[in-house]
C-alpha positions in Angstrom: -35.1 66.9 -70.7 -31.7 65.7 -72.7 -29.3 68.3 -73.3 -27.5 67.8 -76.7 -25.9 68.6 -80.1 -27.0 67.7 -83.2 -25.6 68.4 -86.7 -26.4 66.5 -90.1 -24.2 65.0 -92.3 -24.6 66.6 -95.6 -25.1 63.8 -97.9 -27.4 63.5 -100.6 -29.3 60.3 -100.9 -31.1 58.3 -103.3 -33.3 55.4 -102.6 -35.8 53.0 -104.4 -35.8 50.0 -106.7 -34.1 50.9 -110.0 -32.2 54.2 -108.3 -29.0 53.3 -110.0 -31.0 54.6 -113.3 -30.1 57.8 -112.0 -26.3 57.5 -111.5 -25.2 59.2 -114.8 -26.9 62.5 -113.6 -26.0 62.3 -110.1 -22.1 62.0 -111.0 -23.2 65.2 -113.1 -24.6 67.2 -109.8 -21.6 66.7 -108.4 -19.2 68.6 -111.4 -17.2 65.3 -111.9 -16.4 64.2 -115.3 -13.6 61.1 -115.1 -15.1 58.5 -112.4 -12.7 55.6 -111.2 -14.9 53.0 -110.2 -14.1 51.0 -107.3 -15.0 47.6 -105.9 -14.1 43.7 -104.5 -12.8 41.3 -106.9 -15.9 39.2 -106.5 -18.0 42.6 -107.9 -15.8 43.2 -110.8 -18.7 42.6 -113.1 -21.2 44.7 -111.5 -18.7 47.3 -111.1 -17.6 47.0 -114.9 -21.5 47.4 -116.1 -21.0 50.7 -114.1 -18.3 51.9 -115.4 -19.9 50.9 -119.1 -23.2 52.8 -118.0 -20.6 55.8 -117.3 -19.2 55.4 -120.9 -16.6 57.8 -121.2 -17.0 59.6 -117.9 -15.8 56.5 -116.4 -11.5 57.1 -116.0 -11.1 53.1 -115.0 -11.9 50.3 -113.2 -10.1 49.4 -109.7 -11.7 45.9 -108.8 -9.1 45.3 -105.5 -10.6 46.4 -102.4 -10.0 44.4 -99.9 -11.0 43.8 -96.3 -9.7 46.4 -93.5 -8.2 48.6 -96.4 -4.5 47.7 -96.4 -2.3 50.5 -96.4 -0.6 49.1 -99.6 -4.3 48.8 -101.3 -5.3 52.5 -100.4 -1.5 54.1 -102.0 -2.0 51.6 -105.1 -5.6 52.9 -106.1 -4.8 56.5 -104.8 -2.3 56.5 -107.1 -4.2 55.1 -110.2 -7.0 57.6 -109.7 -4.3 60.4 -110.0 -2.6 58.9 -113.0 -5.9 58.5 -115.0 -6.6 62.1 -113.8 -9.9 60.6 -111.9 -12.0 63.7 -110.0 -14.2 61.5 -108.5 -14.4 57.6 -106.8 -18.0 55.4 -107.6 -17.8 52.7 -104.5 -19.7 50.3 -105.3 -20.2 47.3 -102.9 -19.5 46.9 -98.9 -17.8 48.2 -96.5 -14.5 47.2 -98.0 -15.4 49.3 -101.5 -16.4 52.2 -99.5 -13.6 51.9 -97.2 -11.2 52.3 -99.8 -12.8 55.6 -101.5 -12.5 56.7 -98.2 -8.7 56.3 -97.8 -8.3 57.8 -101.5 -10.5 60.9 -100.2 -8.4 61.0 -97.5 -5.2 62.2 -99.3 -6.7 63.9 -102.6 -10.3 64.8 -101.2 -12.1 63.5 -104.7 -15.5 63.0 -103.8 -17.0 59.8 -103.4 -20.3 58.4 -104.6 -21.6 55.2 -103.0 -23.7 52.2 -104.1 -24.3 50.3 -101.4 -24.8 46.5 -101.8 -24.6 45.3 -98.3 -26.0 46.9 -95.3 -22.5 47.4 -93.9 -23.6 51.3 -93.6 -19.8 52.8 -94.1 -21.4 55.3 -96.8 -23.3 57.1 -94.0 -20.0 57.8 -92.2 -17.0 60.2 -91.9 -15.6 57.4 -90.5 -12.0 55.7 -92.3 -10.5 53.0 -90.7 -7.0 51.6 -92.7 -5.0 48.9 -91.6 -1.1 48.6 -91.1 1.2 46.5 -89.9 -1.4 44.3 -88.2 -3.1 46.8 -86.4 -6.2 48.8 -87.7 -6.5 52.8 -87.1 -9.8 54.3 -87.4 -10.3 58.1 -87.7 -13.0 60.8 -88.5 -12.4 63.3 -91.1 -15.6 65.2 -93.3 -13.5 64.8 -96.2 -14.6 61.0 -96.2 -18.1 61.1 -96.2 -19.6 60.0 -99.5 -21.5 63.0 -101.2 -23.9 61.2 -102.5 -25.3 57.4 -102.1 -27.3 55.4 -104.3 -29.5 52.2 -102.3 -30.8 50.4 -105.0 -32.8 47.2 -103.1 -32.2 45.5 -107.0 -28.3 45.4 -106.6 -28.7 43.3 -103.5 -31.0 40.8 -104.5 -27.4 39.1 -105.6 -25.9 38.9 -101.6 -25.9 35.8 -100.8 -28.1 35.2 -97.4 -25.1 33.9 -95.3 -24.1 37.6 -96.0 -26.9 39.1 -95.9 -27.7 38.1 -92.1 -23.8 39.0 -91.1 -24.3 42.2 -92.7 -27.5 43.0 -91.4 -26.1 42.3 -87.7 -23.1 44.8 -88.3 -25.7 47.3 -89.4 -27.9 46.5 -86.1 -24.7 46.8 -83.9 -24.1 50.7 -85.5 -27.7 51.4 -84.0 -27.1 49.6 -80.3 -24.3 51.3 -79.7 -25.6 54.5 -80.7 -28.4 54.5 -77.9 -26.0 54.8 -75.6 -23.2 56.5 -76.8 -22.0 59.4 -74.9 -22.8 61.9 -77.4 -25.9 60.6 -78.0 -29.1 62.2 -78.7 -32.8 61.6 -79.6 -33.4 62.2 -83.2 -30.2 59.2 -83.4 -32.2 57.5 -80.6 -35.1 56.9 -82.8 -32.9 56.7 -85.7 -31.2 53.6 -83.8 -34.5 51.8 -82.7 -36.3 52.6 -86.1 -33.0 51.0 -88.2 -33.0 47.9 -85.9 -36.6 47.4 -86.1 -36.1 47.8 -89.7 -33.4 45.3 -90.0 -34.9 42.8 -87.6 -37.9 42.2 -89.2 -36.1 42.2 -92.5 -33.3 39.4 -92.5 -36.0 36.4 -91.5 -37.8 37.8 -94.8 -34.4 37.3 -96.9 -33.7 34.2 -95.5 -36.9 32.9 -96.4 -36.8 34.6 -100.0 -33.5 36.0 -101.0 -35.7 37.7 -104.1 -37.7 39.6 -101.8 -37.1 43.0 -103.0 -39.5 44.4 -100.4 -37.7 42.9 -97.7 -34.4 43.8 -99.7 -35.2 47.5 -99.4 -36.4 47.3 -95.6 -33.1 46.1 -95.2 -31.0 48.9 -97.2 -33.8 51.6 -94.9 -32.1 49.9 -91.7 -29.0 50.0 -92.9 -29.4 53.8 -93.8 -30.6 54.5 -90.5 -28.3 52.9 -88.6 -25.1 53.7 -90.6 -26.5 57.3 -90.0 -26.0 56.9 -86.0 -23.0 55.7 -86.7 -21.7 58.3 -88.3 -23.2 61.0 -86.1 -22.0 59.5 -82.4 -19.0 57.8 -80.9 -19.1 54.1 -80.7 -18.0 52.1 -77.6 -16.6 48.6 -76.4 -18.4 46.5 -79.4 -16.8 48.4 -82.6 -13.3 48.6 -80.2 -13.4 44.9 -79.6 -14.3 43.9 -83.4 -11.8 46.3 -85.1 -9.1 44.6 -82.5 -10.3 41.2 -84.0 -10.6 42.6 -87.2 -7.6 44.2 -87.9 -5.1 42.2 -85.7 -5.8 38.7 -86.4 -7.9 39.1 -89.8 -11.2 38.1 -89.2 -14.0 38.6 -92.0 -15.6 42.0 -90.4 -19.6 41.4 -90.7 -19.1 37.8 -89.2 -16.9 39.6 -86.2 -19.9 42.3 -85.8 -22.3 39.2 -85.2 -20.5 37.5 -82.9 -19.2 40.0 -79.9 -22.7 42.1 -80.4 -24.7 39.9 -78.4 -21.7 39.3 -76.0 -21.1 43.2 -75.7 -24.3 44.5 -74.9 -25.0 41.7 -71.8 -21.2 43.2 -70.9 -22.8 46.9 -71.0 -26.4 45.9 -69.5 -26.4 46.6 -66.3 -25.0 50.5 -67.1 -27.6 51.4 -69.7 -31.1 49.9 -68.6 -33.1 52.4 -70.9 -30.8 51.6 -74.1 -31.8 47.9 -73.7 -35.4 48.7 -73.4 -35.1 50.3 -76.9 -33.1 47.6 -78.2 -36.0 44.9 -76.7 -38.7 46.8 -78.1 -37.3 47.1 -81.5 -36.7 43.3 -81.4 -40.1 43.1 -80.8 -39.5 41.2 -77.3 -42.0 40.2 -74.7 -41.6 37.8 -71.7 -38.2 37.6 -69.7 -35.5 37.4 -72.6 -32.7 39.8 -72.2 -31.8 41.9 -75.6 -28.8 40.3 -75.8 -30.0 36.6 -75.9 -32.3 38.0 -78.8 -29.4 39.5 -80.4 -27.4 36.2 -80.2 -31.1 34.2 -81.5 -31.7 36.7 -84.5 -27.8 35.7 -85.5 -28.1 31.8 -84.6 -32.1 31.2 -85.6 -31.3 33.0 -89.4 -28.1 30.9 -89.6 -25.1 33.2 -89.0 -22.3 32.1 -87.1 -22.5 32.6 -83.4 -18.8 31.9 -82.1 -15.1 33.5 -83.0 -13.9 29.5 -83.4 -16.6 29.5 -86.5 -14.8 32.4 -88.2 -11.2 31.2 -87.5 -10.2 33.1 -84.2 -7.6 31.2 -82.6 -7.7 30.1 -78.6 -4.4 31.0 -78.3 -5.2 35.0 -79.5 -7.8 35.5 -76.7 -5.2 37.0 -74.5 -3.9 39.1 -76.6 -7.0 40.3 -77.9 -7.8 41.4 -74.4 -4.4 43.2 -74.0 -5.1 45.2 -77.5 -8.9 46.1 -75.8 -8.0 47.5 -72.7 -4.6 49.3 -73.9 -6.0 52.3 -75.1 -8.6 54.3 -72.8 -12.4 55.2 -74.9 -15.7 55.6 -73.6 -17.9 53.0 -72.6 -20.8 52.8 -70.6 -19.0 50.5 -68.3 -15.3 51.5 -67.5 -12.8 49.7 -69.8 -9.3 49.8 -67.9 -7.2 47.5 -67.2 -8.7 46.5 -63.6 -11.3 45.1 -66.6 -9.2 43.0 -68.4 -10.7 39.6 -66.5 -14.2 41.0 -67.5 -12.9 41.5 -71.0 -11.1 38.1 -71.2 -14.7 36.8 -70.5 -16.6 38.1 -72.5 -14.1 36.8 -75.5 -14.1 33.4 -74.3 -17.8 33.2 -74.2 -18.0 34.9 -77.6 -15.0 32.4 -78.7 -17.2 29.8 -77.5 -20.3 30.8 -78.8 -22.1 31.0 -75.6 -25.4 32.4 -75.4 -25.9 35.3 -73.2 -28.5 35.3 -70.7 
């Protein structure tokens, strides 16, 4: 028997095609009457028929999250949403959107509602991460969490399928980690094999029919599930490795996720047997292929990229990269010192290359 710990997150979610009918009186449950609505420049019409369904509960529009949340991004919105005398943040997007409700909860604790369009899973978290001066910090703070998240499978029907697959990966990666994370426990253990599953069986569907809402919603249920492990137990050497590739040398953050996953679990194999077991079974594998080779195929066979050169990582940063990983000590089912830098330097070449792990 496994000793553990659990406590929920309390977050109130809403889920099914059409949900964001019902944003007007969940901004109501939470006592919030001046909204700033938050997104990506590329959503600034989605967000904008948001903020018109909110009519005059909605306190403005900031349409400039941005990728990592730069420091000078979080201080500029934080202080338009005490300017406008905002009491609440409406996220709507990725994890960038999210991201940056997060640093504005940070400060002024307004609470943040979330609507999800990717399956980056950020809204499940008390995770922040913000990034300055080239180097990303990542934290944990309840004040963070989003009270309340709409998954509408509608408002993703618009993610383009490149992004959809990159996205879907991240979200996979939240769960893989999470069945062998050192707090770990079983409800997030069958949380983690039920998300991937999910997920797995979902991105071939939107590749073959990005209109699929049925396979749109499977998706946002993975994503749910696995953002929830991820904000319930510690991550390890995959999330360390892509927030050091993400926040040092600026590389898109779903597309990072896809790449090392594959190239991170073959790294951790041989230390947690039973975690790739759950990981094979939700991939629905048989025969003699390793989870990470099918992690690698799901990416490669539904058209995501599979190496760091495809996403603008330059040879030259490998070494580097390695430094950053092994500078800081975190837990990891194999030990990450600096006796494993060579092991480390590895594993990013092969990722950098795009070789498939077997």
């Amino acid at each position: 028997m496994q000793d553990f710990i659990f406590q929920g997150q309390p977050s109130r979610v809403v889920f099914g095609a059409g949900a964001l009918s019902h944003l007007e009186r969940e901004i109501e449950l939470l006592g919030a009457r001046r909204a700033l609505v938050l997104c990506t420049p590329e959503q600034q019409t989605q967000a904008a028929e948001v903020a018109d369904r909110l009519g005059p509960r909605a306190a403005g529009l900031f349409p400039r999250a941005a990728m990592h949340v730069p420091i000078e991004t979080a201080r500029e919105a934080r202080e338009l949403a005490s300017r406008l005398g905002a009491d609440c943040a409406v996220a709507i997007g990725g994890g960038s959107t999210t991201g940056l409700g997060k640093a504005i909860a940070l400060d002024s604790a307004l609470p943040i509602l979330a609507i999800p369009t990717t399956y980056a899973g950020s809204e499940m978290t008390p995770i922040f991460g913000i990034t300055e001066g080239g180097l990303k910090r990542t934290g944990k703070d309840a004040r963070v969490l989003p009270r309340t998240v709409i998954y509408d499978p509608e408002l993703t029907l618009s993610l383009p399928v490149p992004l959809s697959i990159t996205s879907g990966m991240n979200a996979i990666a939240h769960a893989a980690e999470g069945l062998y994370a050192r707090d770990g426990n079983p409800i997030m253990a069958l949380m983690a094999e039920e998300g991937i599953r999910a997920l797995a069986t979902a991105l071939p569907a939107i590749r073959r029919d990005a209109a699929d809402v049925a396979a749109r919603g499977s998706a946002l249920y993975g994503a749910w599930l696995c953002g929830t492990v991820l904000g319930n137990v510690g991550m390890a050497l995959h999330h360390k490795l892509c927030h050091t590739l993400g926040g040092s040398f600026n590389l898109p953050h779903a597309e990072v996720h896809t790449v090392v996953l594959p190239h991170a679990i073959a790294f951790n194999a041989p230390a947690v047997p039973e975690a790739l077991v759950r990981i094979g079974r939700a991939l629905g594998l048989s025969g003699s292929t390793s989870a990470a080779a099918a992690l690698f195929d799901l990416a490669r066979d539904n058209g995501a990229p599979v190496s760091l050169r495809e996403i603008g990582m330059q040879a030259a940063d490998l070494d580097r990269a390695a430094d950053i990983a092994v500078s800081n000590p975190y837990s990891n089912p194999r030990e990450v010192t600096a006796a494993a830098r060579p092991a480390i330097r590895q594993l990013l070449q092969d990722a950098f290359d795009g070789v498939r792990p077997t």
